[in-house]
C-alpha positions in Angstrom: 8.7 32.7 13.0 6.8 30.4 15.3 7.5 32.3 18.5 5.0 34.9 16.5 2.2 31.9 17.4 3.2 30.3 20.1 1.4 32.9 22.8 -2.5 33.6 22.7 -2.3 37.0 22.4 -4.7 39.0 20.0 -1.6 39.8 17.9 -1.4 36.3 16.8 -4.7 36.8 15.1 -3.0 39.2 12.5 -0.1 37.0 12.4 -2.6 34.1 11.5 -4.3 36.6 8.4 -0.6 37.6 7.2 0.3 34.3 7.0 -3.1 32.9 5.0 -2.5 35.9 2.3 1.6 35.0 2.7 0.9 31.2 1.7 -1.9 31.8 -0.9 -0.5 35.4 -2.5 -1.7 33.6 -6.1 -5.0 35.0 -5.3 -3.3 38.2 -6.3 -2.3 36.8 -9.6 -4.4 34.2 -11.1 -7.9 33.3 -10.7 -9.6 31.2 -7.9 -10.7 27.9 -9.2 -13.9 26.5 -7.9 -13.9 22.9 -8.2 -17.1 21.1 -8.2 -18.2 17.5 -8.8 -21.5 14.7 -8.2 -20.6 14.7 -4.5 -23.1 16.4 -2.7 -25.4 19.3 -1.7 -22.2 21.5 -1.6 -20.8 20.8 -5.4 -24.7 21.7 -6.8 -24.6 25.0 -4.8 -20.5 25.8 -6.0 -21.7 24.7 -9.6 -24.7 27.0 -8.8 -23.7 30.0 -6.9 -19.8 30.5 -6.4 -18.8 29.6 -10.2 -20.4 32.7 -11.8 -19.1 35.1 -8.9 -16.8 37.3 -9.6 -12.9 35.9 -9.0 -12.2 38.1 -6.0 -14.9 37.4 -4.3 -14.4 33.7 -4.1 -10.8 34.2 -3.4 -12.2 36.0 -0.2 -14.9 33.5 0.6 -11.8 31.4 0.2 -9.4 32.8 2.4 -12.4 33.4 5.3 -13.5 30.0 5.2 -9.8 29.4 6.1 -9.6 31.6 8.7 -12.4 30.1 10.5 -11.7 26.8 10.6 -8.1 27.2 11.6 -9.0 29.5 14.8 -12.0 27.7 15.5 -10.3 24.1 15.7 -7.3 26.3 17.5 -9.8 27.7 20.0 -11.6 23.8 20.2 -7.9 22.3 21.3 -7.3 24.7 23.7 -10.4 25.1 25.5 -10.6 21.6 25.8 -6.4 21.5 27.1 -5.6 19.3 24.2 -2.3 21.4 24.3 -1.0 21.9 28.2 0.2 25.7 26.5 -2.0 27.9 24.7 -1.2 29.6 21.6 -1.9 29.1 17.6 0.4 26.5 17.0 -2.8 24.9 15.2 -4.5 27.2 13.4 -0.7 28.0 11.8 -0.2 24.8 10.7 -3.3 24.8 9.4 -3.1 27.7 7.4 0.2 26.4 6.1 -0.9 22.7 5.4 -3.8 24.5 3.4 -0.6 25.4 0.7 1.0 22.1 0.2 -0.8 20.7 -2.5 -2.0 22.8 -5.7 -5.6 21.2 -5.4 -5.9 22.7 -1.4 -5.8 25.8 -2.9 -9.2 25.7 -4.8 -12.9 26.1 -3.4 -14.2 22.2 -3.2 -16.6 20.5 -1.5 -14.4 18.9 1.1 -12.8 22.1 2.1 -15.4 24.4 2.8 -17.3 20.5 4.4 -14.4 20.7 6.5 -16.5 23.4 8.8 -18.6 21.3 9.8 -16.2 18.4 10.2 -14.5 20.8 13.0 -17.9 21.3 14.2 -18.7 17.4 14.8 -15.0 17.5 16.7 -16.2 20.1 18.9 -19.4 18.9 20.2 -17.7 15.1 20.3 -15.0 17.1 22.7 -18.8 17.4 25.1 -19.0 13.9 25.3 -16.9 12.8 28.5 -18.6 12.8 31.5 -21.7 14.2 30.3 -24.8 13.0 32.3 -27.3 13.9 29.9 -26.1 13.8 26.3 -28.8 12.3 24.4 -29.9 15.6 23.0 -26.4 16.4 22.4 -25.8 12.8 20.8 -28.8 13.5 18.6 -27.3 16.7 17.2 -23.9 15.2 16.9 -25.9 12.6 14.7 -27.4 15.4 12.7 -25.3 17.8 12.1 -23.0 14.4 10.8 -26.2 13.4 8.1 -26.3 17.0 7.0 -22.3 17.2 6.4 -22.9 13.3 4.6 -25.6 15.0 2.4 -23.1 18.0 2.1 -20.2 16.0 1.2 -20.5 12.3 0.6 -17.1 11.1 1.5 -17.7 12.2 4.8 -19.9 9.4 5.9 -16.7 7.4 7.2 -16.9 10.6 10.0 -19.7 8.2 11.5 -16.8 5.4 12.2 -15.1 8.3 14.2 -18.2 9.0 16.3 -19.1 5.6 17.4 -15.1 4.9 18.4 -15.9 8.4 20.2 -19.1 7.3 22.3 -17.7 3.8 23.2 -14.1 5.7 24.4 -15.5 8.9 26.3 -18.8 6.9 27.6 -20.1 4.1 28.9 -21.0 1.6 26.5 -25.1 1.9 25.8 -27.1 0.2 22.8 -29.8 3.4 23.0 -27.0 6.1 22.3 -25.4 4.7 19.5 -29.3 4.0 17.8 -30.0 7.8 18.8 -27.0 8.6 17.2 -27.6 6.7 13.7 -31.7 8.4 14.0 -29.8 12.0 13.9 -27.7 10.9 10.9 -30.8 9.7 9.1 -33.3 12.5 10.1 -31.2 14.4 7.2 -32.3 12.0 4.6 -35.6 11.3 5.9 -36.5 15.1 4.9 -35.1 15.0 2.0 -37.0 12.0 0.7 -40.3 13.3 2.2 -39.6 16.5 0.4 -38.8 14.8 -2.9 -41.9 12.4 -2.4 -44.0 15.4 -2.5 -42.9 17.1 -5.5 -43.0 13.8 -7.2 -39.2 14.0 -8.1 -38.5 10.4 -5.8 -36.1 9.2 -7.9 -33.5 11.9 -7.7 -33.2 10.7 -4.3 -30.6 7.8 -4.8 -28.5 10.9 -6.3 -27.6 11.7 -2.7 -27.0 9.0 -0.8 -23.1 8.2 -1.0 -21.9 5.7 -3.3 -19.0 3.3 -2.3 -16.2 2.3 -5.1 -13.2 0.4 -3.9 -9.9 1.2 -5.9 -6.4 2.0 -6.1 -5.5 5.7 -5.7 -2.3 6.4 -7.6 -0.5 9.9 -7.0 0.3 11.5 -10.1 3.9 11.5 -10.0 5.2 14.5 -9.6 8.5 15.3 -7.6 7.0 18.6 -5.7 3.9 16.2 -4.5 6.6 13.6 -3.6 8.1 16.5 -1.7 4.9 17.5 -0.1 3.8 14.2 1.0 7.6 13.5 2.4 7.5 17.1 4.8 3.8 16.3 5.4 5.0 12.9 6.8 8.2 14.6 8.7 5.9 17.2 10.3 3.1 14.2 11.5 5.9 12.0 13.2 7.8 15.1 14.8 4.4 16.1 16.6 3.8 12.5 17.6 7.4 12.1 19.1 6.7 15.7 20.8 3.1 14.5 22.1 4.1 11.4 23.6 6.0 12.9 26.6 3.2 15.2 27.3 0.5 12.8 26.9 2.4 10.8 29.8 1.4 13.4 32.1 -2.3 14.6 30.6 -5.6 13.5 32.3 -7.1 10.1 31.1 -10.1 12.4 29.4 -7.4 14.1 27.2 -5.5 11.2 26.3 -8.9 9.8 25.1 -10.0 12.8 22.8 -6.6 12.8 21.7 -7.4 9.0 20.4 -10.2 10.3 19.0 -8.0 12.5 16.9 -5.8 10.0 16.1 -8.5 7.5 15.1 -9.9 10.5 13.0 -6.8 10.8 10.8 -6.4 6.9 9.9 -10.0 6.9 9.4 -9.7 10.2 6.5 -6.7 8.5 4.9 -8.7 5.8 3.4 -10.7 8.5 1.6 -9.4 8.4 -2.0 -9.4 4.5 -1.8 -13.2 3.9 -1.2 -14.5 6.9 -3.4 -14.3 6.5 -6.9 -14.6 10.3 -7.8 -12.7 11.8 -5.3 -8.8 12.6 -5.8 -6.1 14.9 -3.9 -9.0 17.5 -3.2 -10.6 15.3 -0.7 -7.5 14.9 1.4 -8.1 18.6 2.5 -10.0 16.7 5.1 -6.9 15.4 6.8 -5.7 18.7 7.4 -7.8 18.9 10.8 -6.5 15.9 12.6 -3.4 16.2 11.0 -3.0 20.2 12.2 -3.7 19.2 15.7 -0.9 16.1 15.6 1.6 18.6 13.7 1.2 21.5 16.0 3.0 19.5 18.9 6.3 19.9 17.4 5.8 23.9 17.0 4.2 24.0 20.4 6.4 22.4 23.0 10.0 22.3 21.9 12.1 25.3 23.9 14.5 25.4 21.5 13.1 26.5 17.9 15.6 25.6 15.5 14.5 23.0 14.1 10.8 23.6 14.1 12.0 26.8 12.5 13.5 24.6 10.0 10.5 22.7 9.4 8.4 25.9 8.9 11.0 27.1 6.3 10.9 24.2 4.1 7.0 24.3 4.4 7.5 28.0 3.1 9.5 26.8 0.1 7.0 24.2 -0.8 4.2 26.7 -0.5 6.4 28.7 -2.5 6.1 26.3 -5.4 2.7 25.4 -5.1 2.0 29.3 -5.5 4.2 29.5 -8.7 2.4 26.5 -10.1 -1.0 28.3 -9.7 0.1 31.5 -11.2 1.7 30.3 -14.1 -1.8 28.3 -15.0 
């Protein structure tokens, strides 16, 4: 099965939409939950506009969303050589991280935020070498206080950005302030726009709030399983990335540390947000895709990352089950 994604021909791309109906066929059976809470821009507009929509078309907006992100962060890695080989090693795992855990299977906030979280990635990939990135800095900066406004728990993406600019450019003082100006600018309109229509105090509603506690999984022995093979798949790509990063260009070892850093930096999501839970991890799933696809990528003989995609299968199999049945 992952010699069907291991090329970059245009048949993968069907493979890829097979696969994303294959791994979330509960669409077909049960009802698409939208799940929205006080997080953002993007829970008001679910609670708004996608909870009253008819079930099929938010299992579509769903399964597009899905689609995007996974060939546009493929299309990201390779242009930029991340991978030595091309192919859709990424957006595969992606697609079949996406099924692991029964909450990754609803419309939230942090999935459909995870757009532009790919986004930020691909314009921090511009960084190196750049001779005149302050405009491009600015937008990074931007399009970071939109996704914060969007999604609050994103705001630790800002920790990824500066460990970005001080890996992939020279240390300066002036592009790390332009860079915190674009993540304000955001805010700054939306107070001016709430000054004006006199409704200032709905303001604090937006900015994100910070709450240090304990996450505790629910225990459960299929998320056990599922955070076990999640684990298995990360270390197997790092074991099959370190050899190849041996021989890759000092500027891709350094955007691969920005992925790295990128992943540590997610993890610590449930623990400093009081009202997120499992949803949020979605958010992992983009480092985490890019680090996982080394083991489906590179290995000549497939066994065993055949193995590792039949026991994703299984657990996607039960996740699905789980969905129908409620």
């Amino acid at each position: 099965m992952v010699s069907l994604f291991r090329n970059k021909s245009f048949s993968s791309i069907f493979f890829l939409i097979a696969l994303a109906l294959l791994v979330h066929v509960h669409f077909f059976y049960s009802d698409v939950h939208v799940i929205t809470s006080k997080d953002g821009l993007l829970s008001y507009l679910l609670a708004q506009y996608a909870k009253p929509l008819p079930s099929v078309f938010v299992w579509m907006i769903y399964i597009l969303f899905l689609l995007l992100q996974a060939i546009r962060l493929n299309l990201f890695l390779n242009e930029y050589k991340l991978f030595q080989e091309g192919g859709y090693t990424v957006a595969m795992t992606y697609i079949l991280f996406s099924g692991f855990v029964v909450q990754w299977s609803s419309v939230t906030s942090a999935f459909l935020s995870n757009s532009l979280t790919i986004l930020i990635l691909i314009l921090v990939g511009k960084l190196y070498n750049n001779h005149s990135a302050k405009t491009l800095i600015f937008n990074i900066g931007l399009i970071s206080g939109i996704t914060i406004l969007a999604y609050h728990p994103t705001v630790v993406i800002l920790l990824v950005i500066l460990f970005a600019l001080l890996v992939l450019r020279p240390f300066r003082l002036a592009e790390i302030l332009i860079l915190l100006l674009g993540a304000l600018t955001p805010f700054y309109i939306l107070a001016a726009i709430l000054f004006l229509v006199d409704q200032w105090a709905m303001f604090f509603q937006f900015l994100p709030h910070f709450s240090i506690k304990l996450f505790q999984l629910p225990y459960n022995a299929w998320l056990i399983a599922a955070l076990i093979l999640a684990s298995i798949l990360l270390v197997s790509g790092f074991f099959s990335w370190v050899p190849v990063n041996n021989r890759m260009l000092i500027q891709i070892r350094k955007s691969w540390s920005v992925v790295y850093v990128m992943f540590f930096v997610l993890i610590a999501l449930p623990f400093i947000f009081q009202a997120t839970g499992l949803e949020s991890l979605i958010l992992l799933t983009v480092p985490a895709s890019a680090i996982t696809a080394n083991i489906f990528q590179y290995p000549k003989r497939l066994f065993y990352p055949n193995f590792l995609f039949l026991l994703a299968l299984i657990l996607i199999i039960h996740t699905n089950l789980v969905l129908i049945k409620n």
